[in-house]
N, C-alpha and C positions, 0 to 999 in steps of 0.2 A: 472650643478647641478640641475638647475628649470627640465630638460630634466628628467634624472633620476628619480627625485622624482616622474613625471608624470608617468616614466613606473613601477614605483614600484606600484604607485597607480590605474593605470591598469590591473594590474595584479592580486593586492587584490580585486578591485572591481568584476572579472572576475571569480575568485576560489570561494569569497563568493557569488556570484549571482548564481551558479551553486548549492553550497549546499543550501540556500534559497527557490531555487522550491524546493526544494525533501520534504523540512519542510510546503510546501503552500497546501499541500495535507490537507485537514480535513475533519471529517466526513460527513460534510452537502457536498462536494465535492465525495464523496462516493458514497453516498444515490443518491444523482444526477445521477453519473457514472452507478450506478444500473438500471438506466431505458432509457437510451441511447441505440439508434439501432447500431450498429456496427460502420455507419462512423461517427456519433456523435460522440462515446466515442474515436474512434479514433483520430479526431480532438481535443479534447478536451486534453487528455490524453498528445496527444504527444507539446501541446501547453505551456502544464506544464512542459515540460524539459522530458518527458519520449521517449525511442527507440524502435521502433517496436521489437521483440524479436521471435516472432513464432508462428508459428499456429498447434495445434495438434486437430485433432479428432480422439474421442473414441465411443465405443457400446452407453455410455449414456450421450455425452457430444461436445461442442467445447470448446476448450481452447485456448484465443489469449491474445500472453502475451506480455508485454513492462517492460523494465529493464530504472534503472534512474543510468545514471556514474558517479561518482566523481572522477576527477583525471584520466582517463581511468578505473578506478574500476568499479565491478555494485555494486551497492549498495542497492539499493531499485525494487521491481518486484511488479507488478500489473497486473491482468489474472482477464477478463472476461469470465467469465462460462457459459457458454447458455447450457443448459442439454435438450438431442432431445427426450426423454421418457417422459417428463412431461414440460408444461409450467412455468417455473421457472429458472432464473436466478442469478446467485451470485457473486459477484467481489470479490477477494482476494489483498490484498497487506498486501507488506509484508518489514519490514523496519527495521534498527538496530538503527535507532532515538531515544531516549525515549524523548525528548522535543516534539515531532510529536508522538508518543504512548502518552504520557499524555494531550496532548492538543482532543486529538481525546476521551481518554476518561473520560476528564472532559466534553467535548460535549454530551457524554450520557446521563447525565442526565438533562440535559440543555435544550436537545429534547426530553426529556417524554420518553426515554427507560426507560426499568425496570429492573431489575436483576431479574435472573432466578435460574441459579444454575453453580457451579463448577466441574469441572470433570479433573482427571490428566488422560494422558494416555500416557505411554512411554515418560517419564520425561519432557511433553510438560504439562501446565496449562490451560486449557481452561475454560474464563467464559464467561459465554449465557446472552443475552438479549433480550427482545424483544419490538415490539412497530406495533399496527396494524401487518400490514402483514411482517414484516421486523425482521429478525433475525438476530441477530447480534454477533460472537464471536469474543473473545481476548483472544491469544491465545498466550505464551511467553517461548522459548525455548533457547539452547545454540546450536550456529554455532563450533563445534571443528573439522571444515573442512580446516579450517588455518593454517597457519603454526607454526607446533609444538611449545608445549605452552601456545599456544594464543586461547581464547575462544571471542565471542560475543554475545549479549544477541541479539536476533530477537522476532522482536514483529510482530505478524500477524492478521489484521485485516478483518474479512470477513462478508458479511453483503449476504442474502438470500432474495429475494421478494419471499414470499411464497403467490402468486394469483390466 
């Protein structure tokens, strides 16, 4: 009996310790993320429970992205942006959390952002903030790439050094 109770309680510790990084993500973990050279954020990144996921280059951009699984699912994706036309970098993540969307942005105003303005564009909500050189949107859409039925709300957090 003592046996099983232990693998049950291994098991729980083990399924919630996997969804607890994906929630340890917050914005002053962002802002940081934003100014990390490549194998920093990579170190960092993958330290938090994230998988390396791909690297694409384009005319105006690299894109290197890490996926967070739960259960074998992905769940959560975060892409470093380095843009090669101009000095300026942006991270995106991107999450179906709302305990991790609202703790990120009650941190806004916590750190001196400021609201800017809202903008809808093809049924996604976007609003702007900024602070010094650092822009910041949140952005909230519905996933109906599921199985029929089934929607999820994703929240998308992207922050810009504009230097």
């Amino acid at each position: 009996m003592k046996t099983l109770i232990n693998v049950v309680l291994f098991i729980a510790v083990s399924l919630s310790h996997e969804s607890v990084f994906s929630q340890s993500l917050g914005l002053s973990d962002l802002l940081k993320l934003n100014s990390l050279n490549e194998d920093d954020f990579d170190t960092f990144i993958t330290l938090k429970g994230f998988k390396y996921d791909g690297f694409e280059e384009k005319d105006e951009a690299k894109l290197k992205s890490y996926v967070f699984y739960v259960n074998g699912i992905k769940t959560s994706y975060i892409t470093k942006i380095t843009y090669t036309s101009r000095p300026q970098e942006m991270i995106s993540f991107q999450t179906p959390n709302s305990t991790t969307y609202l703790n990120i942005k009650g941190d806004i105003k916590k750190l001196g952002f400021i609201y800017v303005k809202t903008e809808t564009y093809e049924q996604t909500t976007f609003m702007y903030y900024k602070k010094n050189n650092n822009e910041l949107s949140l952005a909230s859409s519905t996933d109906e790439s599921r199985p029929i039925g089934t929607t999820r709300t994703l929240y998308e957090i992207s922050i810009t050094n504009t230097n």
